[in-house]
N, CA, C and O atoms as a GROMACS GRO file, in nm:
protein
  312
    1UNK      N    1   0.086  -0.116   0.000
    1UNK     CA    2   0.000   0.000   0.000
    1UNK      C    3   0.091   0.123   0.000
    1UNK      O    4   0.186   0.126   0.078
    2UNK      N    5   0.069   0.212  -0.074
    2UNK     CA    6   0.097   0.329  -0.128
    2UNK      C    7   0.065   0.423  -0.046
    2UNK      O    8  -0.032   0.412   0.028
    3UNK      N    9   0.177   0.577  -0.050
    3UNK     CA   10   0.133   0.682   0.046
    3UNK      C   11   0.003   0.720   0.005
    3UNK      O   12  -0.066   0.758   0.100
    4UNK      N   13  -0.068   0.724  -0.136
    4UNK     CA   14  -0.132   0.750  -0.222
    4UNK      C   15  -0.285   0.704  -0.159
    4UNK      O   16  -0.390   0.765  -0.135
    5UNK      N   17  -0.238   0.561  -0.145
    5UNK     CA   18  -0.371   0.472  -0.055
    5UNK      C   19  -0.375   0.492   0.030
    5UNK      O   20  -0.490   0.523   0.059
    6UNK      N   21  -0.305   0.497   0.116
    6UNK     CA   22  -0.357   0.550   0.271
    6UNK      C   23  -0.374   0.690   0.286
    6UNK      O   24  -0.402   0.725   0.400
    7UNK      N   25  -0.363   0.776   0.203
    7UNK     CA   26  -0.416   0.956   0.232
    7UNK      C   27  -0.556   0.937   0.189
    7UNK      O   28  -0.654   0.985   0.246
    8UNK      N   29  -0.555   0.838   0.052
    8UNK     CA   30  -0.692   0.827   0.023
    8UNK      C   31  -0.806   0.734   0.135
    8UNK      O   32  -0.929   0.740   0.129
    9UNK      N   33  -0.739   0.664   0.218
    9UNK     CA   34  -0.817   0.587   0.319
    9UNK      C   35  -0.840   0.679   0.438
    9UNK      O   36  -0.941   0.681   0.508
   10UNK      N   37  -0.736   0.752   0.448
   10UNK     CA   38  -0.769   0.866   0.576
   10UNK      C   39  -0.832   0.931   0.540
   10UNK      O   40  -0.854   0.999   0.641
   11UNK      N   41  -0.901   0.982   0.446
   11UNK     CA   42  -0.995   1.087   0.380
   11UNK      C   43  -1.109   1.010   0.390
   11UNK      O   44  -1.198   1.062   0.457
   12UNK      N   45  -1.144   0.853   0.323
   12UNK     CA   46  -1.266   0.801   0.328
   12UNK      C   47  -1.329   0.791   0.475
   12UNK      O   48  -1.445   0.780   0.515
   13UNK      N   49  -1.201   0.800   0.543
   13UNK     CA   50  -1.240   0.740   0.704
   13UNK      C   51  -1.283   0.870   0.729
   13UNK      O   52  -1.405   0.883   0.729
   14UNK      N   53  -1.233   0.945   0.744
   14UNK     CA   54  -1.260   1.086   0.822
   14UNK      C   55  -1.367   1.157   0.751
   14UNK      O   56  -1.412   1.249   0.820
   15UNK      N   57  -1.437   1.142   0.604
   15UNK     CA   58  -1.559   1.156   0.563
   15UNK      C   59  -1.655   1.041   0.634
   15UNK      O   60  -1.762   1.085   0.676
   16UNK      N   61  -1.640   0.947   0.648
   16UNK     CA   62  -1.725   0.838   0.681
   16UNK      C   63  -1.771   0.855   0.837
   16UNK      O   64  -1.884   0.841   0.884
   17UNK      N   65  -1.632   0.894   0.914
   17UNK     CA   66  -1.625   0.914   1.097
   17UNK      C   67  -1.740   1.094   1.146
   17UNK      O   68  -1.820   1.139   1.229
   18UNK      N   69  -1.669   1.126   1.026
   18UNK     CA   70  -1.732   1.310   1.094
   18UNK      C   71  -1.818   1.350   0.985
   18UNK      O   72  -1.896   1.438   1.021
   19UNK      N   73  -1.835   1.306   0.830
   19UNK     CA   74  -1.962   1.396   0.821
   19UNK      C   75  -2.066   1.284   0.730
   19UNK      O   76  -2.125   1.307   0.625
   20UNK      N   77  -2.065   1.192   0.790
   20UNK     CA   78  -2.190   1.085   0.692
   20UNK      C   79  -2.280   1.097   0.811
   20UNK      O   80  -2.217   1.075   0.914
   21UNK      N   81  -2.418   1.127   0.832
   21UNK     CA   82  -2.493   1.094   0.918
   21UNK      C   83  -2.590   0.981   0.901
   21UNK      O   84  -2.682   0.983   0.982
   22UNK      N   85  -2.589   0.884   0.815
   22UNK     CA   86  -2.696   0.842   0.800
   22UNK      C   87  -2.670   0.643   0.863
   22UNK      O   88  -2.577   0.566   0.887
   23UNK      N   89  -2.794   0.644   0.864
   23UNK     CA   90  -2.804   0.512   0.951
   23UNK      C   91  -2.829   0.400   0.887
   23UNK      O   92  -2.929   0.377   0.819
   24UNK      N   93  -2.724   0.318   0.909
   24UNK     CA   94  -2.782   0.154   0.846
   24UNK      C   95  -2.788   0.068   0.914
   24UNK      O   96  -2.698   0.050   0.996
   25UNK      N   97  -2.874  -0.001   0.909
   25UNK     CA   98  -2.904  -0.144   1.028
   25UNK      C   99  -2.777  -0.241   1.044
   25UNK      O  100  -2.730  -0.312   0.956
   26UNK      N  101  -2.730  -0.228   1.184
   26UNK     CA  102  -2.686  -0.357   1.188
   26UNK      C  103  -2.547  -0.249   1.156
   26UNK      O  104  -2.481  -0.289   1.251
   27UNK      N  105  -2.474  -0.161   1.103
   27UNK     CA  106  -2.364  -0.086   1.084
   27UNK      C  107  -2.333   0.034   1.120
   27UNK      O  108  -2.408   0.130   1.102
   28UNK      N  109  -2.209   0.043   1.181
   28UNK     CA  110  -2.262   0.172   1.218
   28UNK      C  111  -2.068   0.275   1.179
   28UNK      O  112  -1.945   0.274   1.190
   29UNK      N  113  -2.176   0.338   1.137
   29UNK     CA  114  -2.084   0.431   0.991
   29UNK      C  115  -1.955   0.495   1.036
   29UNK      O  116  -1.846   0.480   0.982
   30UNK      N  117  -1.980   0.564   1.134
   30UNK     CA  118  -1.843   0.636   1.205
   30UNK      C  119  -1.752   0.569   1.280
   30UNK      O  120  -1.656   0.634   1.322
   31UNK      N  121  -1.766   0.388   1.322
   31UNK     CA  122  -1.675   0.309   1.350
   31UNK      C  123  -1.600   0.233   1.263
   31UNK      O  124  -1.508   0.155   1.288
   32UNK      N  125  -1.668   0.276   1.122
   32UNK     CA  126  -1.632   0.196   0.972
   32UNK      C  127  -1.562   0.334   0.970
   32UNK      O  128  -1.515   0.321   1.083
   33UNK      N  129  -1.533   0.415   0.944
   33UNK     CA  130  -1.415   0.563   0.943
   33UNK      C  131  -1.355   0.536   1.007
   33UNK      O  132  -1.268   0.477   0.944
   34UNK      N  133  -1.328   0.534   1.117
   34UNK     CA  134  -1.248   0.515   1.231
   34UNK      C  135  -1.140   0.380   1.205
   34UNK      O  136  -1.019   0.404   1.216
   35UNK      N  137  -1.175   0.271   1.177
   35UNK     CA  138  -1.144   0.169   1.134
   35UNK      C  139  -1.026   0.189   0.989
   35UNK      O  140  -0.919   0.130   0.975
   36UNK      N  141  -1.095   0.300   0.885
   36UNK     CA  142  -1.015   0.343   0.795
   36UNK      C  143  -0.935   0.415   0.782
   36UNK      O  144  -0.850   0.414   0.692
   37UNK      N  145  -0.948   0.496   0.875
   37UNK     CA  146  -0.852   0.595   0.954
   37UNK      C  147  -0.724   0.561   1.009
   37UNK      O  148  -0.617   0.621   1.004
   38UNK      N  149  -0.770   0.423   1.076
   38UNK     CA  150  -0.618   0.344   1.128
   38UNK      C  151  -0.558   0.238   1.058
   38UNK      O  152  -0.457   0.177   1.094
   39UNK      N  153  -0.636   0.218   0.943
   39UNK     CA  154  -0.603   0.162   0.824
   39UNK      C  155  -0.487   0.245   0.750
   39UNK      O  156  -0.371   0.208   0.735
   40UNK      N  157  -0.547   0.367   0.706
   40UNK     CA  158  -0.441   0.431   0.658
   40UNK      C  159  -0.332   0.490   0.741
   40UNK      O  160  -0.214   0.501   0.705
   41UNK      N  161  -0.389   0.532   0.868
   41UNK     CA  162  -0.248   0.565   0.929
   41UNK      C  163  -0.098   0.435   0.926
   41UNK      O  164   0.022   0.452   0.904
   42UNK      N  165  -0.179   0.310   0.959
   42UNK     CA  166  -0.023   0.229   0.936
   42UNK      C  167   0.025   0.190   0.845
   42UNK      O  168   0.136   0.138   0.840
   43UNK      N  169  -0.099   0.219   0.701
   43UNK     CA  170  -0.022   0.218   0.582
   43UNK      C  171   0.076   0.335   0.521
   43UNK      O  172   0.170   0.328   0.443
   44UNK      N  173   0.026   0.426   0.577
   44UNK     CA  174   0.111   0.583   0.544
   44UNK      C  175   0.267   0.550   0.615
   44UNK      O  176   0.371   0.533   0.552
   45UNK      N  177   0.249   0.546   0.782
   45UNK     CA  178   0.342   0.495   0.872
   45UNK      C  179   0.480   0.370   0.782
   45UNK      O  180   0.602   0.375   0.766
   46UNK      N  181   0.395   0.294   0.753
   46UNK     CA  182   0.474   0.160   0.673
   46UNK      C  183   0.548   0.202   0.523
   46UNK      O  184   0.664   0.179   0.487
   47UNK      N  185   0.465   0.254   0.468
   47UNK     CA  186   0.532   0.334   0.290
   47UNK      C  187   0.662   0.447   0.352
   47UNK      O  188   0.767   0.460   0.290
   48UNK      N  189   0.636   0.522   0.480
   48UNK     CA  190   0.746   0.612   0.501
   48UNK      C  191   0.854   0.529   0.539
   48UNK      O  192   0.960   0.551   0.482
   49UNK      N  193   0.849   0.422   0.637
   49UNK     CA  194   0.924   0.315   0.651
   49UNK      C  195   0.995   0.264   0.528
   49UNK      O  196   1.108   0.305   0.500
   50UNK      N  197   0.952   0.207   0.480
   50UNK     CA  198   1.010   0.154   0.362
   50UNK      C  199   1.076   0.232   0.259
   50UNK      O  200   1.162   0.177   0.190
   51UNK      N  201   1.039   0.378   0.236
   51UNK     CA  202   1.094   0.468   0.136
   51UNK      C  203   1.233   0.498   0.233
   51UNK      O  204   1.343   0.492   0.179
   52UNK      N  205   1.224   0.528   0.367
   52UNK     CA  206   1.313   0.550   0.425
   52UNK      C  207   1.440   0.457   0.450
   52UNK      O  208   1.552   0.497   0.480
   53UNK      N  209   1.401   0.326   0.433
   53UNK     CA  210   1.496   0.224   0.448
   53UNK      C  211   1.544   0.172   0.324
   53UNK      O  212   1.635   0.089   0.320
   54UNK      N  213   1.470   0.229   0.192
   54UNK     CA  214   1.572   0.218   0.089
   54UNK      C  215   1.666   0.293   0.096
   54UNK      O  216   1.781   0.256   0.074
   55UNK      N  217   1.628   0.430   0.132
   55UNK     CA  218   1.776   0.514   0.108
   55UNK      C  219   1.892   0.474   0.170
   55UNK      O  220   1.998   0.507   0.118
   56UNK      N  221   1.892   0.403   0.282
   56UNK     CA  222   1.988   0.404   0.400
   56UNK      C  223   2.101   0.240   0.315
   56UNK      O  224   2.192   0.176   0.368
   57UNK      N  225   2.042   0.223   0.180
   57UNK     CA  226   2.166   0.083   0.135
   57UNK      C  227   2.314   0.138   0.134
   57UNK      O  228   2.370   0.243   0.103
   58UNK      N  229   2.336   0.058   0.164
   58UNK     CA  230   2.503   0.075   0.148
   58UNK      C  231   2.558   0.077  -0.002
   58UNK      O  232   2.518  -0.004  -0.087
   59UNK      N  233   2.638   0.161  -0.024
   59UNK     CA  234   2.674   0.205  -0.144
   59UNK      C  235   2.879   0.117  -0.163
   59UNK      O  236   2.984   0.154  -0.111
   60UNK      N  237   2.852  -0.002  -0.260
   60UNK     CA  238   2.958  -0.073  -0.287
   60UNK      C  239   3.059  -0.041  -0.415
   60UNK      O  240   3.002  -0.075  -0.518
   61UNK      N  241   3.192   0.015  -0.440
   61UNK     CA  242   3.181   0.048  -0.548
   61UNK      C  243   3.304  -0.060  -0.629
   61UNK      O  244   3.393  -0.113  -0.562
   62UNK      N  245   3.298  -0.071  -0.713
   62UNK     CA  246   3.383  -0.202  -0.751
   62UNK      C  247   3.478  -0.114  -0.907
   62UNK      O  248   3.452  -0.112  -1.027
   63UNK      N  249   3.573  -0.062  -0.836
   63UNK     CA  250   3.645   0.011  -0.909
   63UNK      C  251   3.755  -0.035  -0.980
   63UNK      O  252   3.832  -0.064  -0.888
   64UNK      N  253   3.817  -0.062  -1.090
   64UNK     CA  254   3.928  -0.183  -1.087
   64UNK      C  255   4.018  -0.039  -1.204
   64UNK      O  256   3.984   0.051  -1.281
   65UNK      N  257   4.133  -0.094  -1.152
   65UNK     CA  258   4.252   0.021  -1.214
   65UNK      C  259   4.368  -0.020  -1.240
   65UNK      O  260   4.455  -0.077  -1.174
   66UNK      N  261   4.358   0.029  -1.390
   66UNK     CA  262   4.463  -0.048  -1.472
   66UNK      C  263   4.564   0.096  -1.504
   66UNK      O  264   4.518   0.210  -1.516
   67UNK      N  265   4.749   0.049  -1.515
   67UNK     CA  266   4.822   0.180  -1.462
   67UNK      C  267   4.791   0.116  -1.666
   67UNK      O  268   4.749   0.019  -1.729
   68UNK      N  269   4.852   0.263  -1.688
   68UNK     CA  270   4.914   0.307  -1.828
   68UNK      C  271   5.060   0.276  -1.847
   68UNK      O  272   5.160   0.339  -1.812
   69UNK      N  273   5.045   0.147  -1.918
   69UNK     CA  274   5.209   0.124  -1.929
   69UNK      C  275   5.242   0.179  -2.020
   69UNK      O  276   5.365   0.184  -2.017
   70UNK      N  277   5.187   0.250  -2.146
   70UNK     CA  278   5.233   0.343  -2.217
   70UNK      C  279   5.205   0.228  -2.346
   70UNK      O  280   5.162   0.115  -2.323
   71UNK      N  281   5.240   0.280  -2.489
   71UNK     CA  282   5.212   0.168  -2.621
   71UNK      C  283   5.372   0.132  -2.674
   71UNK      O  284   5.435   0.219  -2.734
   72UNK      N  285   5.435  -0.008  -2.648
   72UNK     CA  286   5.510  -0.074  -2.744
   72UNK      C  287   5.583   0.003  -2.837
   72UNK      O  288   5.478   0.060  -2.867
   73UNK      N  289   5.675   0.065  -2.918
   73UNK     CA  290   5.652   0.121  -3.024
   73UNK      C  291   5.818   0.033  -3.017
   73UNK      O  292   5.898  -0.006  -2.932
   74UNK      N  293   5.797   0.035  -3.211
   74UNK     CA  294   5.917  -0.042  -3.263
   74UNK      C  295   6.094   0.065  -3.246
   74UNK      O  296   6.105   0.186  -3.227
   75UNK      N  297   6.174  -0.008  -3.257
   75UNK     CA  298   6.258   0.105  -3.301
   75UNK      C  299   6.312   0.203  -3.374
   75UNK      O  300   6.330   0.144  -3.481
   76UNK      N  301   6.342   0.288  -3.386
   76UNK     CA  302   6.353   0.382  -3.469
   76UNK      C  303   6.506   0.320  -3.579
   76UNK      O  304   6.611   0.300  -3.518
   77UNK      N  305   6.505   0.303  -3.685
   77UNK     CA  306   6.556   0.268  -3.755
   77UNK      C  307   6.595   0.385  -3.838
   77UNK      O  308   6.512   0.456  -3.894
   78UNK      N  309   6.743   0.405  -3.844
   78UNK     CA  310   6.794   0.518  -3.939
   78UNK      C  311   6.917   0.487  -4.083
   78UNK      O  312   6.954   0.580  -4.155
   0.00000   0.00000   0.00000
């Protein structure tokens, strides 16, 4: 889950918790927000986690170095 999904789950929750008033049997609407609310908070929580613990890889560098022995050249013949 994406920072993307959980801003969008904290929004459904917090529309659903504070401004849906209406009543359905047997459900009850502002504990279904609430529920989504902490849905997205540990998905938001978890994506920062993880973006954050990619950066922290260790950086290996595999450098290999060859000297310049300079080019062969024949002799000068006069």
């Amino acid at each position: 889950m994406g920072i993307g999904v959980s801003v969008f789950l904290l929004a459904v929750g917090a529309i659903l918790a504070f401004a849906v008033h209406t009543t359905v049997s047997g459900l009850d609407i502002a504990v279904i927000g609430y529920i989504l609310m902490v849905c997205g908070l540990i998905g938001l929580g978890l994506a920062i986690y993880a973006m954050d613990r990619g950066r922290r890889g260790t950086v290996v560098r595999d450098e290999t170095i060859i000297r310049d022995r300079g080019i062969p050249r024949d002799r000068d013949i006069y």
